[in-house]
C-alpha positions as a Python dict, from the first residue, in 0.01 Angstrom:
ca = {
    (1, 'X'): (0, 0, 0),
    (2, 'X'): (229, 285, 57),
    (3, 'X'): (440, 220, -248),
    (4, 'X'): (158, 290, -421),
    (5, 'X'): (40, 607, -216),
    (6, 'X'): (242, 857, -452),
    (7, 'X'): (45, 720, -780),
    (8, 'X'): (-276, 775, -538),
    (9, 'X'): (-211, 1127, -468),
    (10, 'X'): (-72, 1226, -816),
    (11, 'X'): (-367, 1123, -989),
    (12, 'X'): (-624, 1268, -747),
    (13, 'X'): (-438, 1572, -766),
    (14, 'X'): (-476, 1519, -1167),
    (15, 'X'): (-891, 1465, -1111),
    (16, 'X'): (-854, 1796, -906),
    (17, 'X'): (-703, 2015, -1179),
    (18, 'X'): (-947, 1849, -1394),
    (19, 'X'): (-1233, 1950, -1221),
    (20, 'X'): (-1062, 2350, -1153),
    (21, 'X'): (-1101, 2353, -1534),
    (22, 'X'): (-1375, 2255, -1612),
    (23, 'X'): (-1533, 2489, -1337),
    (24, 'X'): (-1350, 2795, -1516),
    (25, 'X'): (-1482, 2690, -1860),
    (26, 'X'): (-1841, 2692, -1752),
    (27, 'X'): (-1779, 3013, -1579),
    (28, 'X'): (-1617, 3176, -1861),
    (29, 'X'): (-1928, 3052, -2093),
    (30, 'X'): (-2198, 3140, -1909),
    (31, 'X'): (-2049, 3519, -1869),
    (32, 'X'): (-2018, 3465, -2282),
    (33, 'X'): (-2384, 3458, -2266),
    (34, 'X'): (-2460, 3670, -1982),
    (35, 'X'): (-2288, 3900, -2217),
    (36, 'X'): (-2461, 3845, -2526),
    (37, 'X'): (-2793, 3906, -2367),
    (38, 'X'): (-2733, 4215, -2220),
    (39, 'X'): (-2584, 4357, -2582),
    (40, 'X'): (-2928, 4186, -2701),
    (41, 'X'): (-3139, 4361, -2486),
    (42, 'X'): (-2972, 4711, -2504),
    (43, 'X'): (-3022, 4673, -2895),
    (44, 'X'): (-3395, 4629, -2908),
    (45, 'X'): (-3402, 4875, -2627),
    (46, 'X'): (-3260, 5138, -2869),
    (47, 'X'): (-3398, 5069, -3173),
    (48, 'X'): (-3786, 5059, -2962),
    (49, 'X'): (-3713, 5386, -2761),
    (50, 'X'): (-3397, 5521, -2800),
    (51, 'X'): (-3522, 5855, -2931),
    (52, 'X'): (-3809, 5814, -2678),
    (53, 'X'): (-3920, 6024, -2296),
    (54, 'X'): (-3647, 5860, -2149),
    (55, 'X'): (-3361, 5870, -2318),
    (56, 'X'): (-3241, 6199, -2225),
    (57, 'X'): (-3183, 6346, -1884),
    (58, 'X'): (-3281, 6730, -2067),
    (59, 'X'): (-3491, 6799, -2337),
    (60, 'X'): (-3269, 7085, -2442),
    (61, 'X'): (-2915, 6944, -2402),
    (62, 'X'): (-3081, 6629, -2598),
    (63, 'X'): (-3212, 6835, -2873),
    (64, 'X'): (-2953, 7030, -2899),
    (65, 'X'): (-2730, 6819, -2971),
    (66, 'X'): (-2907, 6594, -3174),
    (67, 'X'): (-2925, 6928, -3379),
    (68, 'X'): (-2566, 6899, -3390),
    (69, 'X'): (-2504, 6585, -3542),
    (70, 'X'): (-2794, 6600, -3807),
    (71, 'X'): (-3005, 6329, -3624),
    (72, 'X'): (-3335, 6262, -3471),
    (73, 'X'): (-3445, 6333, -3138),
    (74, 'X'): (-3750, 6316, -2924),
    (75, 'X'): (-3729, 6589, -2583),
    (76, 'X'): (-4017, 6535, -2399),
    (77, 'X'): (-4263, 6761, -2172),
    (78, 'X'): (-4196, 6780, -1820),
    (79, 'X'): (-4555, 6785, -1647),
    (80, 'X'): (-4559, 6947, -1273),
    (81, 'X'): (-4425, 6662, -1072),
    (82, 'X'): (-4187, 6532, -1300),
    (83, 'X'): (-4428, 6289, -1470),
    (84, 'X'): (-4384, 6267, -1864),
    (85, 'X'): (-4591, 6341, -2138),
    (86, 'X'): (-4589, 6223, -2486),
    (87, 'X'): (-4861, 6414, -2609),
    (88, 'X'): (-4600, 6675, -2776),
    (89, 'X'): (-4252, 6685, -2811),
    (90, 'X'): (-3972, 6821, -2994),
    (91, 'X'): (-3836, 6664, -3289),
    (92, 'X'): (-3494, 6751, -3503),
    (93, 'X'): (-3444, 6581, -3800),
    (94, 'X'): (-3123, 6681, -4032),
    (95, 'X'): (-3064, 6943, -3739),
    (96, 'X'): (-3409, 7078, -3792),
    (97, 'X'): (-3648, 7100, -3498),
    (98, 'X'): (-3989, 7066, -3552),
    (99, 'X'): (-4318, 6948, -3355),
    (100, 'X'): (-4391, 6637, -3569),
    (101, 'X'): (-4219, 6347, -3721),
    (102, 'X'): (-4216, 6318, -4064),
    (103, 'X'): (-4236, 5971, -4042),
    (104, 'X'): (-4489, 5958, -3757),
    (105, 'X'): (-4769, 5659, -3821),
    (106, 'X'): (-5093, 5805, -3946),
    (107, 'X'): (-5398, 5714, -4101),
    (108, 'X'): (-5705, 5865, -4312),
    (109, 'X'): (-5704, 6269, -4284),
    (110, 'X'): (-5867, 6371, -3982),
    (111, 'X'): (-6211, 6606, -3987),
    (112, 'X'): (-6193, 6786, -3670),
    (113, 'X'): (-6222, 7133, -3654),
    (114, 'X'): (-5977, 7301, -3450),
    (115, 'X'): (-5990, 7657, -3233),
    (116, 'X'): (-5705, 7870, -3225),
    (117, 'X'): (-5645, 8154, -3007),
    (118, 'X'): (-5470, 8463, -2997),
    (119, 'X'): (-5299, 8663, -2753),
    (120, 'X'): (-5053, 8891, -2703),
    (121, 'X'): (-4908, 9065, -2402),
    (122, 'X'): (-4959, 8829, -2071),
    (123, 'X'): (-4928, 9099, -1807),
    (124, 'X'): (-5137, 9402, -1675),
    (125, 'X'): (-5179, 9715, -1931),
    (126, 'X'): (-4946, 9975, -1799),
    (127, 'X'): (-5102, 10331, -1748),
    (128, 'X'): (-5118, 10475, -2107),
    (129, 'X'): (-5120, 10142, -2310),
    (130, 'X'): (-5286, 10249, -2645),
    (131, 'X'): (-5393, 9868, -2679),
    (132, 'X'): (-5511, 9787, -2309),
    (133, 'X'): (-5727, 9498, -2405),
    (134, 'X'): (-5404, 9336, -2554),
    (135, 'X'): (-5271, 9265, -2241),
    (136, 'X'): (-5395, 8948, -2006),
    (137, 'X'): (-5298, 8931, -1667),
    (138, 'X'): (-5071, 8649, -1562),
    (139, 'X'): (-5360, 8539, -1328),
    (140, 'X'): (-5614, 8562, -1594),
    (141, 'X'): (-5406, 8383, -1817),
    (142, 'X'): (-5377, 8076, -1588),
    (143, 'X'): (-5738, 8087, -1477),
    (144, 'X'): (-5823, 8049, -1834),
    (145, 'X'): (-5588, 7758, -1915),
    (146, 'X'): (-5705, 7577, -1583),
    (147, 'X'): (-6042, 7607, -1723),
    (148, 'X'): (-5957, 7491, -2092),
    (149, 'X'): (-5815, 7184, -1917),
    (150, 'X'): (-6115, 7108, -1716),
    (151, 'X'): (-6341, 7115, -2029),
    (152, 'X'): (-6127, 6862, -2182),
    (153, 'X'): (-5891, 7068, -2404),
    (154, 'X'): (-5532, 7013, -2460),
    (155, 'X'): (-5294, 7228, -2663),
    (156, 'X'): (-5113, 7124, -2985),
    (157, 'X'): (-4915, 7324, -3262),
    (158, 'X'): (-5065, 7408, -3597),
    (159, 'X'): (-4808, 7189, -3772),
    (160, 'X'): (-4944, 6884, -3531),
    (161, 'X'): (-5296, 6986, -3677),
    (162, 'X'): (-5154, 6997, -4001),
    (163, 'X'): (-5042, 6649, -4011),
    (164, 'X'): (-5346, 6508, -3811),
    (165, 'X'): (-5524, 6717, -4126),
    (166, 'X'): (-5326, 6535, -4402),
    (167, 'X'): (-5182, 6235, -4311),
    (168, 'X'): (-5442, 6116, -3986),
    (169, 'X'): (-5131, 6171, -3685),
    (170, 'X'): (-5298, 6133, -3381),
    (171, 'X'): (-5347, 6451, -3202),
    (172, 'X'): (-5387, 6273, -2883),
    (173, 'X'): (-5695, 6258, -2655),
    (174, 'X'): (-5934, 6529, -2579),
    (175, 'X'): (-6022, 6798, -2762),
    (176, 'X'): (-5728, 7034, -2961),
    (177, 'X'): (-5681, 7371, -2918),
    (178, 'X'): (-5393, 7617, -3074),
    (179, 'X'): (-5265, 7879, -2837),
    (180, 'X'): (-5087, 8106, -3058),
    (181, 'X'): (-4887, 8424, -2870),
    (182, 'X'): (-4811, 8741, -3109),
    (183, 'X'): (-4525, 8964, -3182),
    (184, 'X'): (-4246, 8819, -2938),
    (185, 'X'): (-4357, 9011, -2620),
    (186, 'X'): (-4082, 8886, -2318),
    (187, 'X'): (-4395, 8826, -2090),
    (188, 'X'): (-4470, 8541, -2328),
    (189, 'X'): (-4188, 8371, -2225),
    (190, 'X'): (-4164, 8412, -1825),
    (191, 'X'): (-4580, 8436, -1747),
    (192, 'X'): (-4735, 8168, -2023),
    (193, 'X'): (-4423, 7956, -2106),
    (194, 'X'): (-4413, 7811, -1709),
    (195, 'X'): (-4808, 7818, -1675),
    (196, 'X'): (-4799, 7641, -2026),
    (197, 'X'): (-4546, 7374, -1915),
    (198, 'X'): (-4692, 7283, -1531),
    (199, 'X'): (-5020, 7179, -1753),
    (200, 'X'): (-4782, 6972, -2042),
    (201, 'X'): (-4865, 7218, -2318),
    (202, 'X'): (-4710, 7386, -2601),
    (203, 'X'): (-4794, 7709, -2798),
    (204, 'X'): (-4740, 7903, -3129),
    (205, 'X'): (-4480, 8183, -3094),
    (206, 'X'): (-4554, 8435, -3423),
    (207, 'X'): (-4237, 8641, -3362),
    (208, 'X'): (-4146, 8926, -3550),
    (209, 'X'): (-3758, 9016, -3617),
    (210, 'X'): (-3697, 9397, -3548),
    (211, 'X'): (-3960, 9609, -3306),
    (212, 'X'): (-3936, 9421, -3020),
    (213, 'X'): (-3587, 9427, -2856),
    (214, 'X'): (-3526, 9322, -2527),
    (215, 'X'): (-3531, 9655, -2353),
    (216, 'X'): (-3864, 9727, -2514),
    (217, 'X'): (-3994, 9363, -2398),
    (218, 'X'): (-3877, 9145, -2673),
    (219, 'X'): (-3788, 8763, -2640),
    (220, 'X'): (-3413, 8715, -2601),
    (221, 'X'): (-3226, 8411, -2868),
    (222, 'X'): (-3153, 8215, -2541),
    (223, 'X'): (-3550, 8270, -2393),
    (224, 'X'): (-3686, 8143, -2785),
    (225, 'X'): (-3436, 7862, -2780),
    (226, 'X'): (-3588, 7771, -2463),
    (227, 'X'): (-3945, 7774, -2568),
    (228, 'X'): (-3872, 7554, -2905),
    (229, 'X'): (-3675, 7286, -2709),
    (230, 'X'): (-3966, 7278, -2480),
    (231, 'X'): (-4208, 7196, -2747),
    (232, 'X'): (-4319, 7523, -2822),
    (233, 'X'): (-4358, 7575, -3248),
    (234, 'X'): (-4190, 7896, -3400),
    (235, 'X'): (-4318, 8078, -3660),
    (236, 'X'): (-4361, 8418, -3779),
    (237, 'X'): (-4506, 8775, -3819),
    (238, 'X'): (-4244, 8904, -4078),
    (239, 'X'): (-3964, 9097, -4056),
    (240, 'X'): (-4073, 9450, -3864),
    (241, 'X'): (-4441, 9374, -3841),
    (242, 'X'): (-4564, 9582, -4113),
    (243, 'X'): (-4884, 9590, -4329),
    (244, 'X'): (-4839, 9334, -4605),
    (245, 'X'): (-5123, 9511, -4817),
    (246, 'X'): (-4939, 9824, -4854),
    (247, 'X'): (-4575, 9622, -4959),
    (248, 'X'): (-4407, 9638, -5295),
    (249, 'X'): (-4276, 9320, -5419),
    (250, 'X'): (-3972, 9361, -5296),
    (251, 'X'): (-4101, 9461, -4917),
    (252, 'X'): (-4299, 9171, -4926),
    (253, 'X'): (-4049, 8932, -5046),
    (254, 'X'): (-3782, 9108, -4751),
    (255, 'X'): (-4121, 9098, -4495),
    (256, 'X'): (-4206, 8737, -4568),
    (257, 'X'): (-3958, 8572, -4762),
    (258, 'X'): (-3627, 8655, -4559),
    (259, 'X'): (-3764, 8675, -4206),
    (260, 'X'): (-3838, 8288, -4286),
    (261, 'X'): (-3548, 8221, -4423),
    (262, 'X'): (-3378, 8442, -4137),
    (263, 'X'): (-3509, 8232, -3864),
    (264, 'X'): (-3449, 7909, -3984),
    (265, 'X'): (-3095, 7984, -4058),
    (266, 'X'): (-3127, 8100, -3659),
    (267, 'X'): (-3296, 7847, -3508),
    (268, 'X'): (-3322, 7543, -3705),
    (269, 'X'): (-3687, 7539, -3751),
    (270, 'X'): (-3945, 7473, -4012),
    (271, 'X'): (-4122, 7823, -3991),
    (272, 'X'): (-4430, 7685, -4167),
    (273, 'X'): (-4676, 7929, -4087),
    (274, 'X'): (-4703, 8260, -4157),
    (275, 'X'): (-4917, 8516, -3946),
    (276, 'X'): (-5094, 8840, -4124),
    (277, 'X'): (-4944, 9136, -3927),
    (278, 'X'): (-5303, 9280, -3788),
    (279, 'X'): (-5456, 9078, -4021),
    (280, 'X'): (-5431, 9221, -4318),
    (281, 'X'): (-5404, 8994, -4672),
    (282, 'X'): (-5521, 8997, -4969),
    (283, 'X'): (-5440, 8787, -5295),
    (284, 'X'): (-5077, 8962, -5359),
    (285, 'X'): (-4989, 8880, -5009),
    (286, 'X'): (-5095, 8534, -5012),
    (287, 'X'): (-4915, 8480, -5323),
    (288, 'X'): (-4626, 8606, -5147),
    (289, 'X'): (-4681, 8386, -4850),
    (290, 'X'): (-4687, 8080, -5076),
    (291, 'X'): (-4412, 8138, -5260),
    (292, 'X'): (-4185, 8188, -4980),
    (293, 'X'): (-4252, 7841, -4921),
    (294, 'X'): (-4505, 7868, -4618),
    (295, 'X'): (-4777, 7598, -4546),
    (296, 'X'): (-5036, 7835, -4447),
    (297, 'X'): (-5111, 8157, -4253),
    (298, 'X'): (-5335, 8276, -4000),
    (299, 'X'): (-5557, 8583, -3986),
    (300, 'X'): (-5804, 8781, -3706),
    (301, 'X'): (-6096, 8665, -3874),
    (302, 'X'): (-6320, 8478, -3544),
    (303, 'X'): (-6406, 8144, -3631),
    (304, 'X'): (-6323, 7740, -3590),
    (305, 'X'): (-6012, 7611, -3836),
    (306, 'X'): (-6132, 7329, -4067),
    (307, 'X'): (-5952, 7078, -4277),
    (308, 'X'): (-6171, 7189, -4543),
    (309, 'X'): (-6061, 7529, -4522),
    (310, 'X'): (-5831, 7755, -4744),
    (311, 'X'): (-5512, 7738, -4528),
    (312, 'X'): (-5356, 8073, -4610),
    (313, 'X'): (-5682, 8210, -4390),
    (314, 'X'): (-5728, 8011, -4112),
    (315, 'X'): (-5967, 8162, -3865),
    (316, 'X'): (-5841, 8265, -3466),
    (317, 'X'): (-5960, 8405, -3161),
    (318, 'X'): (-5845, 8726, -3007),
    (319, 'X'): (-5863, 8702, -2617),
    (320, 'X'): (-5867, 9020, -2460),
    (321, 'X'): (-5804, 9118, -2128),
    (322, 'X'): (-6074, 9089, -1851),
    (323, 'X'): (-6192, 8782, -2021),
    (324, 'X'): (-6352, 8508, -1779),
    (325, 'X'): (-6281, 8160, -1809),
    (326, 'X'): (-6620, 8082, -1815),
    (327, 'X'): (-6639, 8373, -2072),
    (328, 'X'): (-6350, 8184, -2314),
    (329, 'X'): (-6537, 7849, -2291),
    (330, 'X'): (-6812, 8047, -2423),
    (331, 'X'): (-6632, 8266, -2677),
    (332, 'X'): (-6486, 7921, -2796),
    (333, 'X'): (-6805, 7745, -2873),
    (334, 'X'): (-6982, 8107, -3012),
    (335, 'X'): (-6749, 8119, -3262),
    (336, 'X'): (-6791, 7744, -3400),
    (337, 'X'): (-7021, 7832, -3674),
    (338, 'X'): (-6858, 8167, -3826),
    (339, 'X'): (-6853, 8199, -4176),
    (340, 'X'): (-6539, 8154, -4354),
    (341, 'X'): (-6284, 8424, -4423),
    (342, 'X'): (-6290, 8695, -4708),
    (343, 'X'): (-6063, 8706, -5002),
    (344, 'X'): (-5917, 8987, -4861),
    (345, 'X'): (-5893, 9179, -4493),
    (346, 'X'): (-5814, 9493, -4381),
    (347, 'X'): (-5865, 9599, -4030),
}
């Protein structure tokens, strides 16, 4: 027996490596798969969502640089709370950021009509204001919106209605409304832009290029960056704000043509809508408008937007200050029925 007590030993010691072997080979290939599957999983993951709510810890910083690198990207709405909301977001595609996808699923052309409102100054009319009525109280202006909500409204962008319009995108649930804010005013941006985004919504900024500096209550670059990243749609007024009717060719190609042209060079967005300086058009300018490449334009003219209608004079709503909410609920459904717009408007 104990010559033979080496041999013993040497080949237990043998069945011992063995076993030390094959031990690291089934570790080693079950972190090969371990491996694979998360590499699996973070692939469907970003081709299902990567451009999705949560994909970017700020909507700006995301968009932005998506911008950058010519891709897509989707920067959500931050409700009150922190919850998400997918009911409108920011898209950039080729560096260019817009409110819808152009590849967002549809179906048949939608039929609803859509309101669209107007306002302009959200603050108190200083003493002397020549247009006091222009100006709604911050108060006001969240009373309203509280009340909009409650009847089962929820803001979208005209470019969102035009694509529900012509190729069936869901607008989401409720009913749509367009808030559109006038001129550029700087209360635009620090009343209605935080009341806007506590409640998940966007807006329609018609800005206008020169008129409205910053020491005269103009939006700053940095404050209209802001609102666009948020969700917010830009579009414009023209250059200075001046009366298209009265324009030469040339004033209404630098009016309408360039200030489109100027502010997507500035801010990377589609500037699809064009919006008649105190309303006044007639055929020349909506040529103009047109040609410059714009979808449509909006006018002064009360009334309900319709698919059916001429989209270089889609109808809005002027709120004025002193306005109840339970006196906008009602100047929204009065105005369902107006006739269409005129050829032509001058106020």
């Amino acid at each position: 027996m104990d010559s033979l007590e080496p041999s013993a030993r040497r080949a237990e010691r043998a069945r011992e490596r063995r076993k030390r072997v094959e031990r690291r080979r089934r570790v080693i290939a079950l972190s090969v798969v371990l491996v694979c599957v998360i590499v699996i999983v973070v692939a469907v993951a970003s081709a299902s969502g990567g451009g999705g709510a949560g994909s970017s810890p700020s909507a700006a910083k995301h968009t932005q640089v998506a911008a950058r690198n010519g891709g897509t990207a989707y920067a959500p709405l931050v409700k009150s709370g922190g919850g998400k909301t997918s009911s409108a977001h920011v898209v950039t595609t080729g560096g260019v950021i817009s409110t819808v996808s152009p590849t967002a699923a549809g179906g048949p052309p939608g039929t609803t009509p859509v309101p669209v409102l107007m306002y302009h100054v959200i603050a108190a009319p200083p003493p002397g204001a020549p247009y006091p009525g222009l100006y709604v109280p911050p108060s006001e202006f969240a009373a309203q919106m509280q009340a909009l909500k409650a009847a089962g409204w929820h803001a979208v962008t005209l470019d969102q209605v035009e694509a529900y319009w012509t190729r069936g995108v869901p607008l989401g649930p409720g009913k749509p409304i367009v808030l559109t804010f006038d001129n550029g005013y700087h209360s635009q941006f620090t009343e209605a832009f935080p009341i806007l985004k506590k409640l998940g919504w966007v807006a329609d900024e018609n800005m206008q290029l020169t008129g409205l500096p910053p020491s005269q209550g103009g939006l700053t670059d940095q404050e209209i960056q802001t609102m666009v990243a948020s969700g917010w749609e830009l579009d414009t007024q023209g250059q200075s704000h001046a009366d298209m009717v009265t324009q030469s060719a040339a004033g209404l190609e630098y009016q309408i043509d360039q200030a489109r042209k100027t502010i997507q060079r500035s801010f990377h967005v589609p500037v699809n809508w064009f919006c008649y300086p105190s309303g006044d058009y007639d055929a020349t300018v909506i040529a103009a408008v047109k040609a410059a490449g714009f979808v449509g334009s909006t006018t002064v003219v009360p009334g309900w937007t319709h698919p059916t209608d001429d989209p270089y004079t889609l109808h809005r709503l002027r709120i004025l200050g002193g306005t109840t909410p339970a006196g906008l609920i009602a100047q929204i459904a009065g105005a369902q029925s107006d006739p269409a717009p005129p050829p032509s408007y001058t106020a």
